[in-house]
C-alpha positions in Angstrom: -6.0 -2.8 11.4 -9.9 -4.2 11.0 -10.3 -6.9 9.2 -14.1 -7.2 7.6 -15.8 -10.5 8.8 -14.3 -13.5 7.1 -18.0 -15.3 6.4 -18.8 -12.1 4.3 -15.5 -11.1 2.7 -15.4 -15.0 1.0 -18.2 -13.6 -1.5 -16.2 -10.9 -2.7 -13.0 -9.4 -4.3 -13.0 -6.2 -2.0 -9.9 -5.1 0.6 -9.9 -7.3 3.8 -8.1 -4.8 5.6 -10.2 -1.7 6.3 -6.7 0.8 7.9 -6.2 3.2 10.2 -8.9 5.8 11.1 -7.0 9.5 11.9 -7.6 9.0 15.5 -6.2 5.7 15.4 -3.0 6.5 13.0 -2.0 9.4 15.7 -2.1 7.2 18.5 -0.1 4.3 16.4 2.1 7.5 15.9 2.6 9.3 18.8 3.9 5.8 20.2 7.2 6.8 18.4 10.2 7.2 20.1 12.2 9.5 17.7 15.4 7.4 18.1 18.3 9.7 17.4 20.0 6.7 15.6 16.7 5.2 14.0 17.1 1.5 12.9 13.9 1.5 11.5 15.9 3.2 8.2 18.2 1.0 8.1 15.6 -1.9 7.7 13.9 -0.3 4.5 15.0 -1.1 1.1 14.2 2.1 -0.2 15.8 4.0 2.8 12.1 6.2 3.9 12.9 8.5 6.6 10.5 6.6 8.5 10.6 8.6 11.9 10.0 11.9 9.6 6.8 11.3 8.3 5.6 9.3 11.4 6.3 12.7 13.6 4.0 14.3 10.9 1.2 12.5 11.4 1.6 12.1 15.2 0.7 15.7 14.6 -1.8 16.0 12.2 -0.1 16.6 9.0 -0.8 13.8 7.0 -0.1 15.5 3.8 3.2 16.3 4.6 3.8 12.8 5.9 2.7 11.6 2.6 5.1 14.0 0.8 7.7 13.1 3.0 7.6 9.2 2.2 7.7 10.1 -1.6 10.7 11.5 -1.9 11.7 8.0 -1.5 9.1 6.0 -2.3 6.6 7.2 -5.2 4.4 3.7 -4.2 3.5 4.3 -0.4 0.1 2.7 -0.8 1.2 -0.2 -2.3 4.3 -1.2 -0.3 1.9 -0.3 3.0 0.2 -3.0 1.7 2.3 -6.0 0.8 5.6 -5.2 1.6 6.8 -7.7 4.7 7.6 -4.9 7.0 7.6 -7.2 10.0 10.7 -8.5 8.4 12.3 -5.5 7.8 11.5 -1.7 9.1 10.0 -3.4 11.9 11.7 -6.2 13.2 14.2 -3.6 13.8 12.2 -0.8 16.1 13.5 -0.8 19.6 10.0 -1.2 20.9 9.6 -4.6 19.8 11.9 -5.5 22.7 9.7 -5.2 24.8 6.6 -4.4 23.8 4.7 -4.3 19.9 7.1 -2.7 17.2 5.4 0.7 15.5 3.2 -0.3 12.8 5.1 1.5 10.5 3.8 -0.2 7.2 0.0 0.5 8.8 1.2 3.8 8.6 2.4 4.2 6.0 -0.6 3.1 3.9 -2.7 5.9 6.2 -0.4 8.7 4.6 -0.7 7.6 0.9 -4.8 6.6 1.6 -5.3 9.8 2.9 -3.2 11.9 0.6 -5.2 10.0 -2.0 -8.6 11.3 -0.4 -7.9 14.8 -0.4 -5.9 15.4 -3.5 -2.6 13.9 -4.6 0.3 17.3 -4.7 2.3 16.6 -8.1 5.7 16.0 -7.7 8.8 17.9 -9.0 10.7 17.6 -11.6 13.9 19.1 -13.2 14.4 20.3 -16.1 14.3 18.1 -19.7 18.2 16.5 -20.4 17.1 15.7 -23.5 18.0 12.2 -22.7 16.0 9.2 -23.9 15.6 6.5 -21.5 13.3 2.7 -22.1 11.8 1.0 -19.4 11.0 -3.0 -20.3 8.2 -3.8 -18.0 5.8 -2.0 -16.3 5.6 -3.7 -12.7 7.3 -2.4 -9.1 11.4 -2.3 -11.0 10.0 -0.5 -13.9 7.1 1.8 -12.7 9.9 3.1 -10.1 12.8 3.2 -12.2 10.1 5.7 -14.8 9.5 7.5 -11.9 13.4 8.4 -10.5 14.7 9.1 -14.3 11.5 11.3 -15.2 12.5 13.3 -11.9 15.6 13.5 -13.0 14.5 15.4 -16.3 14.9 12.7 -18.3 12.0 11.3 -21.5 11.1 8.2 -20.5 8.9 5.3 -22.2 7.9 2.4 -20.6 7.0 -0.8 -22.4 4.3 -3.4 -21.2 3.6 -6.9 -23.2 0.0 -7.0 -21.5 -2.9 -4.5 -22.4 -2.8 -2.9 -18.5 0.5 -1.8 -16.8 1.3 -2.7 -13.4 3.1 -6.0 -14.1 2.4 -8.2 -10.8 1.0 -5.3 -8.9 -2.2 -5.6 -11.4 -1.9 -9.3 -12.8 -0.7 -10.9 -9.9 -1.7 -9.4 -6.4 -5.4 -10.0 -5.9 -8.0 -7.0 -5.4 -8.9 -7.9 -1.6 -5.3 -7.4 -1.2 -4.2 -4.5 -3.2 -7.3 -2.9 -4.8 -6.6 -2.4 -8.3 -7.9 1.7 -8.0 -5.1 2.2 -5.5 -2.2 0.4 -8.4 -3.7 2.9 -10.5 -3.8 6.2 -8.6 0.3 5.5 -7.9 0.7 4.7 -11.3 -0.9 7.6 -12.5 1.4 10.3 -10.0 4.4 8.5 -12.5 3.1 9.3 -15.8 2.2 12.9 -14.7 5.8 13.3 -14.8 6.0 12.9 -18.2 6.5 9.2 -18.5 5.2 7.7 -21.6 3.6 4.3 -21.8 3.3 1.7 -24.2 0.6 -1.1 -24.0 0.4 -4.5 -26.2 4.4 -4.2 -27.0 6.5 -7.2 -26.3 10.0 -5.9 -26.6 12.5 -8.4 -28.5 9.4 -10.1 -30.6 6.9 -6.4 -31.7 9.7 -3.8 -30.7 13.4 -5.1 -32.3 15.5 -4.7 -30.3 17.8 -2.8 -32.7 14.9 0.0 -32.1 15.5 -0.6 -28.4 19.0 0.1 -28.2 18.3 3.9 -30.0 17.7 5.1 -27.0 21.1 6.4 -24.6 20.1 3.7 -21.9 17.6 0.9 -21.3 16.5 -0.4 -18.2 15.2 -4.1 -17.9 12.8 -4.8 -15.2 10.4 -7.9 -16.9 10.5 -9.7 -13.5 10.0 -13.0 -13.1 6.8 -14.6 -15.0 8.2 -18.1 -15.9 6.4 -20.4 -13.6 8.1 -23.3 -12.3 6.2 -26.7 -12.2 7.0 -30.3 -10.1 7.5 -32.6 -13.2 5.3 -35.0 -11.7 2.6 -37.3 -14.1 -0.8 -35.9 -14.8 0.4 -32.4 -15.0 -1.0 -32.4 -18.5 -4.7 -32.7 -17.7 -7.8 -30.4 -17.9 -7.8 -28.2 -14.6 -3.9 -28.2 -14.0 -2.7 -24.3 -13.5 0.6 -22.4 -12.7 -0.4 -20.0 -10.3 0.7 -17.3 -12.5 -1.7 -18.4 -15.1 -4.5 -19.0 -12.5 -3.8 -15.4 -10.9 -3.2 -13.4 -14.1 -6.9 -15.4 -15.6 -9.3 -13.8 -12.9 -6.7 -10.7 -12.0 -6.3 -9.1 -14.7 -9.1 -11.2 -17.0 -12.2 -10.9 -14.6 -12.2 -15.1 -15.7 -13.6 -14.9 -12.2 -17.2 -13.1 -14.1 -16.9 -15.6 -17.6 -18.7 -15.6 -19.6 -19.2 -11.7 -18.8 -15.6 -11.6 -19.8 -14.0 -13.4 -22.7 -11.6 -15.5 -20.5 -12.9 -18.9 -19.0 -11.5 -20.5 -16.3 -12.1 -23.8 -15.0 -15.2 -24.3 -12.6 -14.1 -26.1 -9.2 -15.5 -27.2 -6.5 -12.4 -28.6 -4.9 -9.1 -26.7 -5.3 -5.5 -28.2 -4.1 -3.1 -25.6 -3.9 0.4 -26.6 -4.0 3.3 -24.3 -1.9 3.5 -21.9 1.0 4.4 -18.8 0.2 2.9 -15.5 -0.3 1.3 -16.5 -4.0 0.4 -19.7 -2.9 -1.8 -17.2 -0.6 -3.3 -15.5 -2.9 -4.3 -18.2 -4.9 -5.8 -20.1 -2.3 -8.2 -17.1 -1.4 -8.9 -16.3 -5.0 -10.5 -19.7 -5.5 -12.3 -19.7 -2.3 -13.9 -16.3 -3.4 -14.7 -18.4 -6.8 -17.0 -20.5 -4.7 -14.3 -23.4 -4.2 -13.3 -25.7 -0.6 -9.4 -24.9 -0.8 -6.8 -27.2 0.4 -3.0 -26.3 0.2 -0.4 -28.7 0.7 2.6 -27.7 2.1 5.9 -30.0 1.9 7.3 -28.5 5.3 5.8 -27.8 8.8 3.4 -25.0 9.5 5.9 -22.8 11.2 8.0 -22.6 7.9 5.3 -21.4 5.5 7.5 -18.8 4.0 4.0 -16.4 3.5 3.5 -13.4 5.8 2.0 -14.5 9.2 -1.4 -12.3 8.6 -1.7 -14.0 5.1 -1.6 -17.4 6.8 -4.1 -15.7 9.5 -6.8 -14.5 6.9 -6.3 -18.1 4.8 -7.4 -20.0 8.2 -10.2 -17.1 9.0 -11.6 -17.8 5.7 -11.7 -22.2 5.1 -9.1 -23.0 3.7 -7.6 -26.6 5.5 -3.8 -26.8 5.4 -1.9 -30.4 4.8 1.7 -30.1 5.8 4.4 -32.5 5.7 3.6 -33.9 2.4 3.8 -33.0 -1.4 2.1 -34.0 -3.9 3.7 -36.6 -6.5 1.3 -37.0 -9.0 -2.1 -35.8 -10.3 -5.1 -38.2 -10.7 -7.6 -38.3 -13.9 -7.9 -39.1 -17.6 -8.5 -35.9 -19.4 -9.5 -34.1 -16.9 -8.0 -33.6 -12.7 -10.0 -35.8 -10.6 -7.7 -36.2 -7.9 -4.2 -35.2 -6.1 -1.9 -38.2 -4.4 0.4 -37.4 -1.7 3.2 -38.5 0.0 4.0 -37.6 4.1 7.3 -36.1 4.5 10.1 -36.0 7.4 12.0 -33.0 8.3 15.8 -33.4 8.2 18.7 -31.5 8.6 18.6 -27.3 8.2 19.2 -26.9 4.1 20.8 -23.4 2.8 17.7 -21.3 3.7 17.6 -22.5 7.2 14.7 -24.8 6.9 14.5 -28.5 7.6 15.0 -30.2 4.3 11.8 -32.3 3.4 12.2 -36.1 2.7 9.6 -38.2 1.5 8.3 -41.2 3.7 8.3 -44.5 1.7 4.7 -46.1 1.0 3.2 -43.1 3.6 0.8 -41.7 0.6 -2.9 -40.6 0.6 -5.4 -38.7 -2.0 -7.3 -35.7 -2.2 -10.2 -35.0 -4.6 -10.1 -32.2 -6.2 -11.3 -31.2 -9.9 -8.1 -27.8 -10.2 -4.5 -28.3 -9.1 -3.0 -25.0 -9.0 1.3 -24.8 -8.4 2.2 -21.8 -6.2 6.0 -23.3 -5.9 7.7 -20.2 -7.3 9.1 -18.8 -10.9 11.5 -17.4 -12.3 12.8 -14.4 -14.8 10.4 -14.2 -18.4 13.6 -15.3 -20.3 11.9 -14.6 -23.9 13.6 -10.9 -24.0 17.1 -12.0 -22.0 17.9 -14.6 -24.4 17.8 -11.8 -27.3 20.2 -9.4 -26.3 23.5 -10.3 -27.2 26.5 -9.2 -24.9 24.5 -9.6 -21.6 25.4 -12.3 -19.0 22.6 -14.5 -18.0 23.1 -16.8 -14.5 22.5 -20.4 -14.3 18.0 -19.7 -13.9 18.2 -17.3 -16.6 18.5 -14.0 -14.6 20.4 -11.0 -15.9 23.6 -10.5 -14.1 24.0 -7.1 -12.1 26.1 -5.9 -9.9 24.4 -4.1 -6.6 24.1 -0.7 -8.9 22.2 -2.4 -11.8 24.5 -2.6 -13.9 24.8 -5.6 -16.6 27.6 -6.4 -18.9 26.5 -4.1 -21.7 27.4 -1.0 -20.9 23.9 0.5 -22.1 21.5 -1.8 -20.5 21.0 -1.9 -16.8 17.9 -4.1 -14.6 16.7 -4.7 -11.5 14.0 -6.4 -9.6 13.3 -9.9 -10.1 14.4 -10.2 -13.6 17.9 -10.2 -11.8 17.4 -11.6 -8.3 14.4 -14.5 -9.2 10.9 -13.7 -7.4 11.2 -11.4 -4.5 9.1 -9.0 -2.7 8.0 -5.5 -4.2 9.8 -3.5 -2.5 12.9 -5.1 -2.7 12.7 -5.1 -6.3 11.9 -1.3 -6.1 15.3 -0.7 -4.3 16.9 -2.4 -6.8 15.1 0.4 -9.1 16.4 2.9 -7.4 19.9 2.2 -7.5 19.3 1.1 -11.0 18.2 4.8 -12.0 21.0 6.1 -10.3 23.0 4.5 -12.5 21.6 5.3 -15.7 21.9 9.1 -14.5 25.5 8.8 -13.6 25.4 6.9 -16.9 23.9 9.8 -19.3 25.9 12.8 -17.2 29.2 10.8 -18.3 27.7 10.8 -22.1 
């Protein structure tokens, strides 16, 4: 796809990306084998027909392509957007043996974009169960899991702490990467089926859980918002943020346009961002946007940054210098960050995700100025609403044990997403949905 010019796209939160244009999408299309055994499938976590709706819009029909993806994925626009297909549908098309793999997540986002601009078809339902169903958390698990049990004919309310739904899709992802209008245009094709939504309620503290557990079956899916930090000194001052808290301040917050907006956020003119994946990302090109010269350290080499490659490509396109091979191992000031040290680190044997393991050099340190430290180094489950329900197994982070079907040790709760697994990817935590739904119908029919 196009990417608008880096020296202009700095100065703004609009989409870098600018997609497909028809002519282009049918040539991307028509380059489809039609595999009679497509491993494509097998590659997606939400199991899209994928040579189906490609077929349609080799041939024009990008509505029914668009109608085709939903009946297995109700957030085509989003997941052409940020899901890693280059890891998954497409690492696996037999074109990319010798040649470039179909750009099938490219596509994708043409269908749902176009669908979009010519009028979204509402989608079927069956008829009412009389079943009540709650949804905890309204991000990627819980916005899919609503959608499959309201399909299914069952009443479904969805509970969201925060005053928007979305979860990370509107708090987390920034705008130039997932534009906030296209969130809410997939959201909205869910709660025409009925579901009902609930803003400003924090189950387990506003909504007891005793009112919870009225309904026949609930459905965790708070994902993962507890962001982990490095326990190093200075981590206390003025100008320290998890990247969650930076992220969620100018996503969701517009801190970005204070005092326009009630939330501030600190002013920088030197930003160290700490980690290498996909957040770290984000929040590295949010604070260049703010006006900032971003630096991200990275504790491994450059060919392990766990972010997607194009991520990585934009980042360098737009500034932002990257220090790998060292950590950070403590942060500089009084009251207020003035500064980052560093130590240089050697790669040593593979460790459990197939990585060189990192080891600091001895007495090899440095500095960087900076005035905001920001930690991108992952998170994990929200644990305030897990540690309330009794009868539910927890593992060792604080996730909700489920087996591959969702289900927990209470017989009336089930989860998925990242509440159970730890941060993941959206669509991964949207297959976990799905199967998670299934369960709760199989569940309700057995009632």
């Amino acid at each position: 796809m196009g990417d608008r010019p880096a020296e202009v796209r700095i100065h703004d939160f609009l989409e870098v990306d600018t997609g497909f244009s028809p002519e282009e999408a049918i040539a991307e299309a028509n380059r489809c084998l039609q595999c009679k055994k497509p491993a494509c499938v097998d590659g997606c976590p939400v199991n899209i027909n994928i040579p189906v709706f490609i077929a349609e819009i080799a041939e024009g029909n990008f509505a029914n392509a668009a109608v085709s993806i939903k009946t297995q994925n109700m957030l085509p626009a989003i997941c052409g957007r940020v899901c890693p297909q280059e890891t998954q549908c497409e690492i696996l098309c037999i074109l990319g043996n010798k040649d470039k793999p179909i750009r099938i997540g490219q596509l994708e986002r043409f269908a749902a974009d176009e669908e979009r601009r010519t009028g979204i078809k509402p989608q079927d339902k069956k008829p009412s169960t009389g079943k009540r169903v709650a949804v905890i958390g309204s991000g990627p698990a819980g916005i899919t899991a609503a959608g499959e049990l309201a399909r299914e004919g069952h009443s479904v309310v969805m509970y969201e702490s925060l005053h928007l739904p979305g979860g990370v899709l509107t708090y987390g992802i920034p705008a130039f990467r997932l534009p906030k209008d296209v969130v809410n245009a997939e959201l909205d094709q869910v709660l025409k089926l009925g579901v009902e939504v609930k803003l400003n309620h924090f189950v387990g503290k506003s909504v007891s859980l005793s009112e919870l557990l009225t309904y026949d079956a609930v459905m965790l899916g708070t994902g993962a918002g507890l962001p982990y930090f490095m326990n190093i000194p200075g981590e206390h001052l003025n100008g320290v943020y998890s990247a969650n808290e930076f992220l969620t301040r100018v996503n969701l917050m517009h801190a970005d346009q204070f005092p326009r907006f009630d939330t501030p956020i600190a002013k920088a003119s030197r930003v160290v961002v700490v980690g290498g994946g996909n957040v770290a990302m984000d929040a590295a090109r949010t604070a260049r946007r703010m006006g900032a010269k971003v630096t991200l350290v990275y504790r491994r080499r450059s060919e392990d940054l766990p972010a997607r490659l194009a991520e990585i490509h934009h980042a360098e396109e737009e500034g932002i210098e990257f220090i790998t091979c060292a950590n950070p191992t403590r942060i500089l000031g009084e009251q207020v960050v003035t500064g980052v040290e560093c130590v240089r680190m050697q790669m040593c044997e593979l460790d459990a995700s197939g990585r060189p393991a990192a080891k600091p050099i001895d007495g090899d340190t440095f500095t960087l100025d900076c005035d905001v430290v920001i930690q991108a180094i992952g998170q994990g489950p929200n644990p305030v609403l897990v540690r309330e329900i009794e009868g539910i197994e927890r593992g060792r982070a604080g996730n909700v044990i489920a087996d591959g079907d969702g289900k927990t040790s209470h017989p009336k709760i089930f989860a998925a997403g990242d509440v159970t697994t730890g941060a993941a990817t959206v669509i991964l935590a949207m297959g976990g949905a799905k199967k998670a739904a299934q369960s709760i119908c199989s569940y309700l029919t057995s009632k």
